[in-house]
C-alpha positions as a printed NumPy array, in Angstrom:
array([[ 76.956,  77.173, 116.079],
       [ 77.643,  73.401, 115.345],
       [ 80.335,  72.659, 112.448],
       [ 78.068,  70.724, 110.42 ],
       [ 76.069,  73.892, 110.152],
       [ 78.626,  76.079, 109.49 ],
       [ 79.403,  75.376, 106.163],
       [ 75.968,  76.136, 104.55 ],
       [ 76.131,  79.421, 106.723],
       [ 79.063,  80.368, 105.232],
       [ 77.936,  79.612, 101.424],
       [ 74.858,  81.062, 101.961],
       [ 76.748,  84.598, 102.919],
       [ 79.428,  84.108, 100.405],
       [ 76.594,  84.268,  97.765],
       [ 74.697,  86.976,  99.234],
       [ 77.791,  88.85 ,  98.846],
       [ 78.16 ,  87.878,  95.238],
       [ 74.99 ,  88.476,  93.936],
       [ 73.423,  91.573,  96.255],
       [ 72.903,  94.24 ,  93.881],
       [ 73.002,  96.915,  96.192],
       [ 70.825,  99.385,  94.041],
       [ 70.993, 102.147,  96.664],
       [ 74.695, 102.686,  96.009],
       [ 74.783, 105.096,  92.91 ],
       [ 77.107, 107.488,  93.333],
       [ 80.315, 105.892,  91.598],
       [ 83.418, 107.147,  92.978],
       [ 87.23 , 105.73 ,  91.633],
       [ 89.286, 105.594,  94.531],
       [ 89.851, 102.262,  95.47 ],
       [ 90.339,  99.902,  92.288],
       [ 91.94 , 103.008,  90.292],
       [ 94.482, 103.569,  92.69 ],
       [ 95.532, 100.748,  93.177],
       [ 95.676,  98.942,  90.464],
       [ 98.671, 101.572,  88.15 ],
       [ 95.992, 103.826,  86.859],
       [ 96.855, 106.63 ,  89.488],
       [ 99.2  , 108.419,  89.843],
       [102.474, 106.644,  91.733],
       [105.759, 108.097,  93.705],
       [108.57 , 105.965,  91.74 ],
       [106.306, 104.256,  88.784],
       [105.72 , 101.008,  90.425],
       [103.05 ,  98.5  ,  88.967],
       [101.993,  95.444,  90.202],
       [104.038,  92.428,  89.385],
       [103.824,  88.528,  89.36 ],
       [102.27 ,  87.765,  92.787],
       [100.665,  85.214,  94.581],
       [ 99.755,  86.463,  97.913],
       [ 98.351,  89.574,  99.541],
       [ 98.44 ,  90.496, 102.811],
       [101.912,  91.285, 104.097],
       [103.764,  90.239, 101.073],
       [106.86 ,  92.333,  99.382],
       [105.179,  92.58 ,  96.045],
       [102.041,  93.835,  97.534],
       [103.62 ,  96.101,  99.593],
       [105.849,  97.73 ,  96.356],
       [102.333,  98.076,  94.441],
       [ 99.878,  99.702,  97.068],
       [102.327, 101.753,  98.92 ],
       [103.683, 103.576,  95.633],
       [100.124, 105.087,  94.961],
       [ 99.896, 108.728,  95.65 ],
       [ 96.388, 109.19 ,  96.907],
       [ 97.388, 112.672,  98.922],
       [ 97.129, 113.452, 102.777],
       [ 95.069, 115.806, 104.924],
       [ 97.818, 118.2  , 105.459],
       [ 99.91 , 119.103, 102.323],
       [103.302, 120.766, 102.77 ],
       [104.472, 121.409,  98.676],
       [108.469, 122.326, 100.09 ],
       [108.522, 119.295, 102.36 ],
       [107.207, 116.739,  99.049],
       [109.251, 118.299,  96.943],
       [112.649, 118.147,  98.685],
       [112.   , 114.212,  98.726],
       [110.852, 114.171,  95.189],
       [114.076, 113.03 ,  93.982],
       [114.557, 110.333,  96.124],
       [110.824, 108.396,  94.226],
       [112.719, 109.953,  91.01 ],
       [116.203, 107.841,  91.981],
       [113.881, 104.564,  92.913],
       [112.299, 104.904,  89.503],
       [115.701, 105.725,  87.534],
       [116.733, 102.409,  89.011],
       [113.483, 100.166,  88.553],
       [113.843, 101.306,  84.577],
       [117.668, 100.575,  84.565],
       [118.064,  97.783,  86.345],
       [114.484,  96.2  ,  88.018],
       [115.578,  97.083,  90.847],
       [112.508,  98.462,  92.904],
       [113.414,  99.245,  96.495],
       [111.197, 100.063,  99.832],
       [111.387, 101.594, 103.162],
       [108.804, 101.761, 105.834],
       [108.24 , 102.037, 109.409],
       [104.877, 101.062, 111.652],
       [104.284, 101.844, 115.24 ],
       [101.544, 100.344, 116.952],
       [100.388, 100.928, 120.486],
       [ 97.418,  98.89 , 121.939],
       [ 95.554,  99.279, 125.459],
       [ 93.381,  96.552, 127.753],
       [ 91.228,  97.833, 130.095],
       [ 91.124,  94.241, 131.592],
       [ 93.721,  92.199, 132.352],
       [ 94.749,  88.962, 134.094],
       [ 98.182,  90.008, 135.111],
       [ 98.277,  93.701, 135.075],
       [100.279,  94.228, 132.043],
       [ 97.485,  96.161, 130.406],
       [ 99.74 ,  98.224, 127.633],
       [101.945,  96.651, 124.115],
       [103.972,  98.697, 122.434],
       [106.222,  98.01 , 119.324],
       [107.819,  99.006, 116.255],
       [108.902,  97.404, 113.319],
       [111.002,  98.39 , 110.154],
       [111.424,  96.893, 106.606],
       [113.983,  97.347, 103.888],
       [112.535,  95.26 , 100.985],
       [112.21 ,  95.371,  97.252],
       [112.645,  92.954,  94.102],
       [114.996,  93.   ,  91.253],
       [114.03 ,  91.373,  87.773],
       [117.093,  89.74 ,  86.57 ],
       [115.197,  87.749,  83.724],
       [113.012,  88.508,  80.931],
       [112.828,  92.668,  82.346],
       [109.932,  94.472,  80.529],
       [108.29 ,  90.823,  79.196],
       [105.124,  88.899,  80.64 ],
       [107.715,  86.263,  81.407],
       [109.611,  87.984,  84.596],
       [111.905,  85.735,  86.806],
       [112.818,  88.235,  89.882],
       [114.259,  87.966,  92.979],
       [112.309,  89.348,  95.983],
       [113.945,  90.166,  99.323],
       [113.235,  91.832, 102.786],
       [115.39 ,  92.404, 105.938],
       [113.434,  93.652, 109.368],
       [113.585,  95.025, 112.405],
       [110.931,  94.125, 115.078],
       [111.419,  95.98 , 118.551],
       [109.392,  96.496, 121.833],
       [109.089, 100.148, 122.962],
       [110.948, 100.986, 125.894],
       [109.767,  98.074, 128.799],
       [106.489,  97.647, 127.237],
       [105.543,  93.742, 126.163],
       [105.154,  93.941, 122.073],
       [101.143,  93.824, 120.829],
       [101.174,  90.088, 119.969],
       [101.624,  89.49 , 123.299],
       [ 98.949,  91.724, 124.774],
       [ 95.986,  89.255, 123.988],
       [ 97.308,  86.723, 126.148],
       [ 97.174,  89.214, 129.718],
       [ 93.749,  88.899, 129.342],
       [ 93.133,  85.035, 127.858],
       [ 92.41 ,  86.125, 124.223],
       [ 92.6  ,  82.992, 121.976],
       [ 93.576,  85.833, 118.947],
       [ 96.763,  88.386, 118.993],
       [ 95.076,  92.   , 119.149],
       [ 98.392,  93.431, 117.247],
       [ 99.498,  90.582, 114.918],
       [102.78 ,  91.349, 113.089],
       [104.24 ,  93.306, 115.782],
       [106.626,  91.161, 117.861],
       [110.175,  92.265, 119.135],
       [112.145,  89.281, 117.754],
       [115.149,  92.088, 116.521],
       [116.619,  91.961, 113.328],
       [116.254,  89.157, 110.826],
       [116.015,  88.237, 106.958],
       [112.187,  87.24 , 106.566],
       [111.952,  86.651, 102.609],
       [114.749,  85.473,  99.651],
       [112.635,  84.317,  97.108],
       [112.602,  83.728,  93.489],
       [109.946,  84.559,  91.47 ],
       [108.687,  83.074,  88.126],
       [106.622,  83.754,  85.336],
       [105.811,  81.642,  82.378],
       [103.552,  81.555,  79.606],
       [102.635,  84.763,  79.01 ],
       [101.718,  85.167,  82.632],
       [ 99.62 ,  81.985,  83.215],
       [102.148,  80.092,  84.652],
       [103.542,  81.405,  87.912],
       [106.235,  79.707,  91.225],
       [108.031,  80.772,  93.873],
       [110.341,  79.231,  96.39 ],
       [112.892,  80.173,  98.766],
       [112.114,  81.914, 102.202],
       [108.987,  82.94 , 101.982],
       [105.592,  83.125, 104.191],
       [102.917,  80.109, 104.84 ],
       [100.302,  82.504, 105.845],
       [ 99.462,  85.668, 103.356],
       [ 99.155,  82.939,  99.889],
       [ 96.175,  81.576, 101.517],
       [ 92.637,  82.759, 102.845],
       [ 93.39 ,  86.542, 102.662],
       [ 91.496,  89.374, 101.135],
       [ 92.331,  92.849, 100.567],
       [ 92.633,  94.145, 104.879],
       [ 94.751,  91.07 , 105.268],
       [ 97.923,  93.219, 106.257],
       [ 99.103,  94.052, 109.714],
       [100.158,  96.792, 107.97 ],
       [ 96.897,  98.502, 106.711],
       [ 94.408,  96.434, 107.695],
       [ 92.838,  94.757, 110.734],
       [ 95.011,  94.483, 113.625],
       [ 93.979,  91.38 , 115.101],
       [ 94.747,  88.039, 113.629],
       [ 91.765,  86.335, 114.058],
       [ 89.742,  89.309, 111.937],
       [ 92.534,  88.907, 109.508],
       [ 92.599,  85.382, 107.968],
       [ 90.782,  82.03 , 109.216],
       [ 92.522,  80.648, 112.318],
       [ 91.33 ,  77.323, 111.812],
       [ 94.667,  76.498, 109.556],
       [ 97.719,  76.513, 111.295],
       [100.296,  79.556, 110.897],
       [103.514,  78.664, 110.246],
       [106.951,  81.164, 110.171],
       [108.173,  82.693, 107.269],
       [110.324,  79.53 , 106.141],
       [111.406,  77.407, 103.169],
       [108.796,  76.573, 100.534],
       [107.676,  76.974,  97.348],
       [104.401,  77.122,  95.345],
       [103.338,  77.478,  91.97 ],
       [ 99.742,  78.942,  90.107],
       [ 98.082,  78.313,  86.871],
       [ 95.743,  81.053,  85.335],
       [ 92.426,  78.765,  84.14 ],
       [ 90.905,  81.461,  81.918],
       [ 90.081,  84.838,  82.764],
       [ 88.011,  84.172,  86.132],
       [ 89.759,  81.289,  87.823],
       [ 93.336,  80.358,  89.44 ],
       [ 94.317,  77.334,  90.565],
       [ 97.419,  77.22 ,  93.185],
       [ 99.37 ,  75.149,  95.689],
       [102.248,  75.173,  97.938],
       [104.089,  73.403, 100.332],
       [105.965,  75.131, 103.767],
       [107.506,  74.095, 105.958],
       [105.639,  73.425, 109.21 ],
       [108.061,  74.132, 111.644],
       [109.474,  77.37 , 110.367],
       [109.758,  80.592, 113.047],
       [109.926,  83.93 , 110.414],
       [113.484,  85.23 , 112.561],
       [115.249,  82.006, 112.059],
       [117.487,  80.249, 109.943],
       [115.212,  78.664, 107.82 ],
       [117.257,  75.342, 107.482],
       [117.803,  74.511, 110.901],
       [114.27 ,  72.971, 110.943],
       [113.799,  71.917, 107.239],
       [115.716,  68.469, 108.29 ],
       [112.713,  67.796, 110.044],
       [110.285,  66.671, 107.168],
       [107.287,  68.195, 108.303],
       [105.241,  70.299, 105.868],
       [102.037,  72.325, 105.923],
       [100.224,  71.534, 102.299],
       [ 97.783,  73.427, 100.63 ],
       [ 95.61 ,  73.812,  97.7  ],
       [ 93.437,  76.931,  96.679],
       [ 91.384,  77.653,  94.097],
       [ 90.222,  81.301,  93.334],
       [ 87.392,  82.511,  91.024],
       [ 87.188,  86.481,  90.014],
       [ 83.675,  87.224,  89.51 ],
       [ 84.098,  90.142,  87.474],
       [ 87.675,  90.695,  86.059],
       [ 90.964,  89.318,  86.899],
       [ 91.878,  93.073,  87.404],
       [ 89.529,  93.461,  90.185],
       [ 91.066,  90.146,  91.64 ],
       [ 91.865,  92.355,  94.786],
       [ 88.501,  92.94 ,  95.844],
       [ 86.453,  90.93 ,  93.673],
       [ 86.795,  87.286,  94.674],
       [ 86.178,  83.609,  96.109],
       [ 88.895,  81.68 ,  97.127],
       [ 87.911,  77.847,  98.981],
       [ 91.765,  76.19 , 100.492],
       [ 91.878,  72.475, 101.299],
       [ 94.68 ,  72.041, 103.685],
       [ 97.151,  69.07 , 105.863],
       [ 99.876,  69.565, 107.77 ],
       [102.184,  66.878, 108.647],
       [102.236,  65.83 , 112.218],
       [105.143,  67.949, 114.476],
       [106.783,  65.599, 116.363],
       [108.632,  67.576, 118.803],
       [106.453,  70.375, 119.28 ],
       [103.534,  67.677, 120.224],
       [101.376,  68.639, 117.695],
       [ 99.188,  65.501, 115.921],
       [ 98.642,  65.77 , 111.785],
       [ 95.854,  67.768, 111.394],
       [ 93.597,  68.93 , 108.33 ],
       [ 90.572,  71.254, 107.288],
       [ 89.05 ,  73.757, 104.508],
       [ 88.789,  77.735, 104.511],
       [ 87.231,  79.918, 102.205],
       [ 86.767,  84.035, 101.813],
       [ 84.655,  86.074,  99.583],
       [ 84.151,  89.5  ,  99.205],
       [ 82.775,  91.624,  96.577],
       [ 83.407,  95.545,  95.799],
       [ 80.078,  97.603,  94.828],
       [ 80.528, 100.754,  93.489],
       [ 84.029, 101.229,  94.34 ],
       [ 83.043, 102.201,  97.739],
       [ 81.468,  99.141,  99.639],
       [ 83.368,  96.082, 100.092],
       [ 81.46 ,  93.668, 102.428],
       [ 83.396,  90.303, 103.051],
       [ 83.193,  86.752, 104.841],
       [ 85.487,  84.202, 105.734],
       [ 85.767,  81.48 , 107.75 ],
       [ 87.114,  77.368, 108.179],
       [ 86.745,  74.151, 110.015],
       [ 89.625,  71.914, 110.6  ],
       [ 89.811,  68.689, 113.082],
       [ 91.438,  70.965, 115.302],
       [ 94.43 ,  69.221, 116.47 ],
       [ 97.258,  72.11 , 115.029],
       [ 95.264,  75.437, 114.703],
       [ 94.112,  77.913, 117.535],
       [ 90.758,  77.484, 116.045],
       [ 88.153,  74.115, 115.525],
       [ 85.749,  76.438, 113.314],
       [ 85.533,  80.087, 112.893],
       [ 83.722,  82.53 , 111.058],
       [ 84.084,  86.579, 110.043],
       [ 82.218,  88.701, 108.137],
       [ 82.602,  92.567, 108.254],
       [ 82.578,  95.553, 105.31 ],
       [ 84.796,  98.13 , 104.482],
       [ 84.232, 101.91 , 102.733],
       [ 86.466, 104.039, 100.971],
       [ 85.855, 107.42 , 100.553],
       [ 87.45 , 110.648,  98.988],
       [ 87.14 , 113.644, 101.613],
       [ 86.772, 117.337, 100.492],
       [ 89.628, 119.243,  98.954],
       [ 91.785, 116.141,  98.576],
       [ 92.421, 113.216,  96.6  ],
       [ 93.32 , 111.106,  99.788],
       [ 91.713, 107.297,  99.944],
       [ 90.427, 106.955, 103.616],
       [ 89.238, 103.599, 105.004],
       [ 86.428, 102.982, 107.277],
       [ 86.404,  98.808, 108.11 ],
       [ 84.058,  97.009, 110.709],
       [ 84.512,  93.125, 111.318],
       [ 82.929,  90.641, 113.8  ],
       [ 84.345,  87.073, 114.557],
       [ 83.483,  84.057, 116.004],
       [ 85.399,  80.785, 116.948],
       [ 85.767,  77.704, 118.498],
       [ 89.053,  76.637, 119.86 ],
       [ 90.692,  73.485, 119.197],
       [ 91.425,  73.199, 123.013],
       [ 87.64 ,  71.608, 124.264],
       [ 88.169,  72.987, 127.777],
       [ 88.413,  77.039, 126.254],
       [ 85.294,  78.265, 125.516],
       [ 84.007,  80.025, 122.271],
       [ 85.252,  84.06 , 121.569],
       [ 83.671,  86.413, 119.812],
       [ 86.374,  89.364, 118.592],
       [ 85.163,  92.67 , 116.719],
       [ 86.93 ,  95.507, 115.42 ],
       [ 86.45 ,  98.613, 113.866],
       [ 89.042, 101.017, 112.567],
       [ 89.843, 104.032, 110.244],
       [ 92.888, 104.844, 108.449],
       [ 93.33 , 108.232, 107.013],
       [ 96.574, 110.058, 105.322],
       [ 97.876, 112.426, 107.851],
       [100.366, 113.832, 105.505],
       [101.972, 112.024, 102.234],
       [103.548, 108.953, 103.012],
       [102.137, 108.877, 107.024],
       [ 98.847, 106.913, 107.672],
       [ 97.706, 107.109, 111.249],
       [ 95.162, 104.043, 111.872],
       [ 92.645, 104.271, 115.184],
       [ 91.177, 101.498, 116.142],
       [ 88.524,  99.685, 119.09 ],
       [ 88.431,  95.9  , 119.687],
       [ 85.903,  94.278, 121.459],
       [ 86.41 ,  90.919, 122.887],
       [ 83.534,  88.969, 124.216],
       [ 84.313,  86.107, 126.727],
       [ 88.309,  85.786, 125.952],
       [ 88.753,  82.282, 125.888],
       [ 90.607,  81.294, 128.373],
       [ 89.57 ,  83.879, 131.151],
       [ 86.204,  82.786, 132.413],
       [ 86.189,  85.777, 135.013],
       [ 85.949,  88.268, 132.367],
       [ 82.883,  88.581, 129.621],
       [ 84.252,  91.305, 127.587],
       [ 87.515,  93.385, 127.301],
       [ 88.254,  96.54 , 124.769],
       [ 91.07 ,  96.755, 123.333],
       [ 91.987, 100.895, 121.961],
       [ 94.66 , 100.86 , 119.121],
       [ 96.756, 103.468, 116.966],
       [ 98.999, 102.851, 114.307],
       [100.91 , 104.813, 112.182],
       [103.332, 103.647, 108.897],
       [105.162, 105.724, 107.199],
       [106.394, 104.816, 103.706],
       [109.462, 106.135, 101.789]])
C-alpha cells in the first residue's frame, strides 16, 4: 500500500469504527468499563488518578490492577489470609496517599523458525511502584509523586523475548517489555493537577512511549505482546528518560497535550548522562472522547504530530511524521480498534504502518472474572528500503487463573520477517502470567 494512500485508509476505518452501530450486539453486559473505572469492587480502594498515559504507566497500573473481577479457581482461606495486606495498602492510601504495588510477569515465547537456532526467550520482570500525594490529598488539585524500581532478568541461559524477533529477522519484538537489563529506577516523576482537573504536567523520569498512540491493550503487561501490534512503530521509541509534558481538558470530549523527551534516553540508565546532549523527541496529541470522558479508555481518537531532533552520535538524521488510533467500545463487550502512522522514516523501525484488530470481554459462568479474547493484524514498511514489508498478527486470551494470577496464551504469526528473505512465515507460541499483590 503506497503512503499517500494510507492516510484516507486509515480515516476511512477510524470512522467506520466510530459510527458502526453494531445492532446485532444486544445483550449488555458491565464488565469492562464498570470495572475498571472505581465502580467495582477493588482490593485496597484504589481509583484512578491524574494520568496522562496508558499502557505501561504506574498510575494505570495502580487503577486496573486493584479491581477484583474474581478467578476461575477460588480458594476463600488462601484470599483471606492476604486480606489484610489490601486492608494495610488502603489504611495507608487514606492516611498518607501513599498507594503502593507489587507484581511479577513471566513470559516465555517459542519460534519454530529461526536464523541462528536460538528458537526459545525467556524472562521475568518485577516492579515495586506506587505514588504518594503530598499536595492538595482528597482535592481535584493533586500534586503526587509517582515512582517505580524494577527488576528485568533472563531465565536461566535463555536470550530475554525482545530479543527473540531478531533470530528470525522480525522488524517487531514478539515480547516487548521483557528485557534482562537487571535492576534499575525506571520512573521519579511529579505529578500535577490544576484547575479543577483541567490542567494537568508531569516531568521527571518518565516514559516517551505509553503518552502517545496507545489504546487500552497497549501494556506488555496485559495486552499484546508484540510491539508492533501495540503502538505505531513509525515514531521513534525512546527510554524511559527525562521529560516532561503537560494537558489541557477542552470541554468534556477533547484533550489537548504535549511533551518533550529526551531522545537519547535508555529506561536502565542514569537519565542525565545523556540529557547534555540536546536532543529531544517532540510531540503533540490531540484526543477526542466520543461519548464521555469516563469512557476515555475505550472510547477514543487520538491523531500525534511528532519531530525528533537529529542523534548525532547514534547516526540517526532528524526525522518527523503523524500517528493516530481509534477505537470504540459497543456494548461493553466489543472493542474493535485501528491505528497506524507515516513518518519520513529516517529514526523509526517503521516508514508507514497500519493495525487494526478487536477485542471481547466476557463474564464466564459461576464467576465474576473479566476474560479477554483480542485478535490484531499489522502491516509495515520499514524505514530501511532494502527490508521488505511484514505483516505481524496475534491473537491471545487472558483469563484469571486464581485472584491476583492472570495466565495469557498467545499465537503470532509473522509473514515474510523483514529481514529474512528465506523464510515467508514464522509462528511465534506465547504464555504469560502476572501476578499482582
Amino acid at each position: 500500500m503506497k503512503a499517500d494512500r494510507l492516510t484516507p485508509f486509515c480515516l476511512a476505518i477510524a470512522l467506520v469504527i466510530l459510527v458502526l452501530p453494531l445492532p446485532a450486539f444486544a445483550q449488555q453486559s458491565d464488565t469492562v468499563v464498570a470495572e475498571t473505572e472505581g465502580s467495582a469492587p477493588t482490593k485496597s480502594g484504589f481509583t484512578e488518578g491524574p494520568s496522562l498515559e496508558m499502557g505501561d504507566s504506574v498510575t494505570e497500573d495502580l487503577a486496573v490492577d486493584d479491581v477484583d473481577v474474581g478467578a476461575v479457581l477460588r480458594f476463600p482461606r488462601f484470599e483471606n489470609f492476604f486480606q489484610p495486606w489490601f486492608d494495610w495498602k488502603k489504611r495507608l492510601n487514606e492516611k498518607y496517599g501513599l498507594k503502593l504495588q507489587f507484581s511479577y510477569q513471566g513470559l516465555y515465547q517459542e519460534a519454530d523458525e529461526t536464523l541462528t537456532g536460538v528458537d526459545i526467550g525467556a524472562a521475568g520482570r518485577g516492579e515495586f511502584q506506587g505514588t504518594w500525594t503530598l499536595v492538595g490529598r482528597n482535592t481535584k488539585n493533586p500534586g503526587l509523586l509517582s515512582f517505580r524500581v524494577e527488576n528485568r532478568h533472563a531465565y536461566g541461559s535463555k536470550i530475554p523475548p525482545t530479543q527473540l524477533g531478531s533470530q528470525f529477522g522480525s522488524a517487531t519484538q514478539t515480547g516487548s517489555g521483557f528485557s534482562d537489563f537487571g535492576t534499575a529506577v525506571t520512573e521519579v516523576a511529579w505529578r500535577q493537577t490544576l484547575l479543577d482537573g483541567d490542567l494537568q504536567f508531569v516531568a521527571g523520569k518518565i516514559s516517551g512511549v505509553s503518552w502517545y498512540n496507545a489504546f487500552s491493550l497497549s501494556s506488555a503487561k496485559r495486552g499484546f505482546q508484540n510491539l508492533g501490534l501495540r503502538t505505531s512503530l513509525s515514531k521513534p521509541g525512546p527510554g524511559r528518560g527525562l521529560g516532561g509534558g503537560f494537558a489541557v481538558r477542552l470541554g468534556e470530549q477533547f484533550v489537548a497535550l504535549a511533551g518533550i523527551h529526551d531522545a537519547n534516553a535508555r529506561t536502565p540508565d542514569n537519565p542525565f548522562d545523556t540529557i547534555d546532549e540536546k536532543e529531544f523527541y517532540y510531540s503533540a496529541e490531540f484526543r477526542w472522547f466520543p461519548t464521555t470522558f469516563d469512557r476515555r479508555r475505550f472510547d477514543q481518537v487520538r491523531v500525534q504530530i511528532w519531530h525528533q531532533d537529529e542523534r548525532t552520535a547514534a547516526g540517526i538524521p532528524s526525522d518527523q511524521g503523524i500517528t493516530f488510533v481509534a477505537s470504540r467500545l459497543f456494548n461493553d463487550a466489543w472493542m474493535p480498534f485501528v491505528f497506524g502512522g507515516v513518518s519520513d522514516g529516517k529514526a523509526s523501525i517503521y516508514e508507514a504502518d497500519l493495525v487494526a484488530g478487536v477485542a471481547f470481554a466476557f463474564n464466564t459462568v459461576h464467576r465474576a472474572a473479566r476474560d479477554a479474547l483480542a485478535f490484531a493484524v499489522g502491516w509495515g514498511r520499514p524505514a530501511d528500503d532494502t527490508l521488505r514489508e511484514q505483516w505481524t498478527s496475534e491473537v491471545f486470551y487472558r483469563f484469571q487463573l486464581v485472584e491476583r494470577l492472570a495466565i495469557t496464551p498467545s499465537a503470532q504469526y509473522i509473514v515474510n520477517p523483514a529481514s529474512n528473505p528465506s523464510e515467508t512465515e514464522v509462528w511465534v507460541l506465547g504464555l504469560r502470567g502476572r501476578l499482582t499483590f
